[in-house]
C-alpha positions in Angstrom: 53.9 36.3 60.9 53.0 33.7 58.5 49.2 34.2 57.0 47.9 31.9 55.2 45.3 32.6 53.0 42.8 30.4 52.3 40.3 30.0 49.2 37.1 28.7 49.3 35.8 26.1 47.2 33.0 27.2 44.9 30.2 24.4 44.6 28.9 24.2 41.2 30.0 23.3 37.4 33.0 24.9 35.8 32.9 25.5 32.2 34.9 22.4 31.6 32.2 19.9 33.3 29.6 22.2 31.1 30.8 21.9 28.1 31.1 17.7 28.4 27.7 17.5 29.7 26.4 19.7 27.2 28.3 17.3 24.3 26.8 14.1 25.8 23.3 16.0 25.8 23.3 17.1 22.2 24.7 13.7 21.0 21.8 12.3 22.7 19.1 14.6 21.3 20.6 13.9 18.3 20.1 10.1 18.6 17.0 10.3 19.4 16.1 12.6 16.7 16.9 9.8 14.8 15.4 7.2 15.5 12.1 9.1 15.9 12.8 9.9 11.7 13.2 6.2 11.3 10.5 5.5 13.3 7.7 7.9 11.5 9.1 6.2 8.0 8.9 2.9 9.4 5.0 3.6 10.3 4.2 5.4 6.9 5.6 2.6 4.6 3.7 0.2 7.0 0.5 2.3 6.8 1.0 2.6 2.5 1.0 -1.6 2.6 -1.8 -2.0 4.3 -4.3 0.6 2.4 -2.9 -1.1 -0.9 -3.7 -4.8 0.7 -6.9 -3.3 1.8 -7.5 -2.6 -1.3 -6.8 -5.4 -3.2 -8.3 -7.8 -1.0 -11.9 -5.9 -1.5 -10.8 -5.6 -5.1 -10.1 -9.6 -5.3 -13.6 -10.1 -3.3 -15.7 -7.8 -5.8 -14.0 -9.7 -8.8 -14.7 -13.0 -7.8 -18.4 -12.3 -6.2 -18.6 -11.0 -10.2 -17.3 -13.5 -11.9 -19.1 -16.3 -10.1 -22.6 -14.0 -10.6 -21.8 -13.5 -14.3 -24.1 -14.3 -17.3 -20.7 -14.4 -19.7 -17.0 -14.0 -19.0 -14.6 -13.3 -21.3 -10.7 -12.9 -20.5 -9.6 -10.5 -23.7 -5.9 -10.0 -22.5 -3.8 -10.5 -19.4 -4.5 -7.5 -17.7 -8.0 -7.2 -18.7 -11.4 -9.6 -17.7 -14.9 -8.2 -19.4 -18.1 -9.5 -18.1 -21.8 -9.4 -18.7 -23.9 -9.1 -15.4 -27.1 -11.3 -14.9 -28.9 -7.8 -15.1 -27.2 -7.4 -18.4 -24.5 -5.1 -17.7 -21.5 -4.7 -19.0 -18.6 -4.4 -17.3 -14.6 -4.4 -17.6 -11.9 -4.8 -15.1 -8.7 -3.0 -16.6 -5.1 -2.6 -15.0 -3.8 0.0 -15.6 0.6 -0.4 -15.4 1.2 3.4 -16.1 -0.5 4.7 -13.0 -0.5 1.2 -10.9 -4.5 1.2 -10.6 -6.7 -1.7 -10.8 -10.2 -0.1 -12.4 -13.7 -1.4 -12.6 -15.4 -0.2 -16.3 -18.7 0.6 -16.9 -19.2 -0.2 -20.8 -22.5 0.9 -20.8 -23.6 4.8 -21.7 -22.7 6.7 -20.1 -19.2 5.0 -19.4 -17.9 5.4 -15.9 -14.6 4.2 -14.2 -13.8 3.6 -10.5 -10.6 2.8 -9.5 -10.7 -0.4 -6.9 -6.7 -0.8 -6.0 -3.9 1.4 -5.8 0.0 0.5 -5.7 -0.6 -2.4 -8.0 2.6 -3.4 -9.6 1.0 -6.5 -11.8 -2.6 -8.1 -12.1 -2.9 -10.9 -14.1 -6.0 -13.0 -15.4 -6.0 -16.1 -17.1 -9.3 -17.9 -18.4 -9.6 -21.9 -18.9 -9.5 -22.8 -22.8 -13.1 -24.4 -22.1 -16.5 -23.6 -21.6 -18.8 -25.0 -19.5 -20.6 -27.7 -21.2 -24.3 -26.6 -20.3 -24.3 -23.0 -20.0 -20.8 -22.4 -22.5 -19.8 -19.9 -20.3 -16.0 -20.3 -18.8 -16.0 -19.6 -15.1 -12.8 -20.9 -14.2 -10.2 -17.5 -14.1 -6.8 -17.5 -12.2 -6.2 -14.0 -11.1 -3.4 -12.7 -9.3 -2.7 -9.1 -8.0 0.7 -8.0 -7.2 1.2 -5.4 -4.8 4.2 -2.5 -4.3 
């Protein structure tokens, strides 16, 4: 009598097909891991360049609403512009390369200091030679603000 024995075929995974899918799994996690990192530093450098833009664009505006309100303008160095107000204020606007800050200047007592941009890596201002021949006041200044 011949028997023949017969196995049955268990459905499922063996530990072959487990540890594969398992491998693809991981190295997908892992890729997407990834680029989520890349990703989050992608929108935080992005986010950093636009609150120092911000910034120096308001900065720009209150400097040139000044300048062009001004009773007297006076250039004293590259990096710094000091101005009397038509209420008689004095005023400086100082950068600051140590801790990359644009700051507005109160000269007057008691002396206070705002800073208007951050992440500035150069602000330059240059006044014309020349006065203006009926009020001798120069109001022609080139400034430019370099950003990070």
């Amino acid at each position: 009598m011949n028997v023949r024995r017969t196995r049955k075929r268990r459905a499922g995974l063996g530990i072959v097909e487990l540890l594969i899918s398992l491998a693809i799994c991981s190295s997908l996690l892992c890729a997407i891991g990834v680029a989520y990192v890349a990703s989050a530093a992608a929108v935080e450098t992005n986010e950093k360049f636009f609150r120092a833009t911000q910034g120096a664009r308001v900065a720009m505006t209150q400097l040139q609403t000044a300048i062009r309100r001004c009773d007297d303008c006076e250039v004293v160095s590259p990096t710094r512009i000091d101005l009397i107000t038509y209420d008689n204020k004095d005023i400086s606007y100082i950068y600051d390369s140590s801790t990359k800050q644009l700051r507005y200047v109160t000269n007057s007592m008691p002396t206070s200091t705002y800073v208007l941009a951050r992440n500035v890596t150069a602000v330059s201002f240059v006044g014309d030679s020349e006065n203006h021949p009926t009020t001798g006041v120069s109001r022609v200044v080139r400034i430019t603000i370099s950003l990070d």
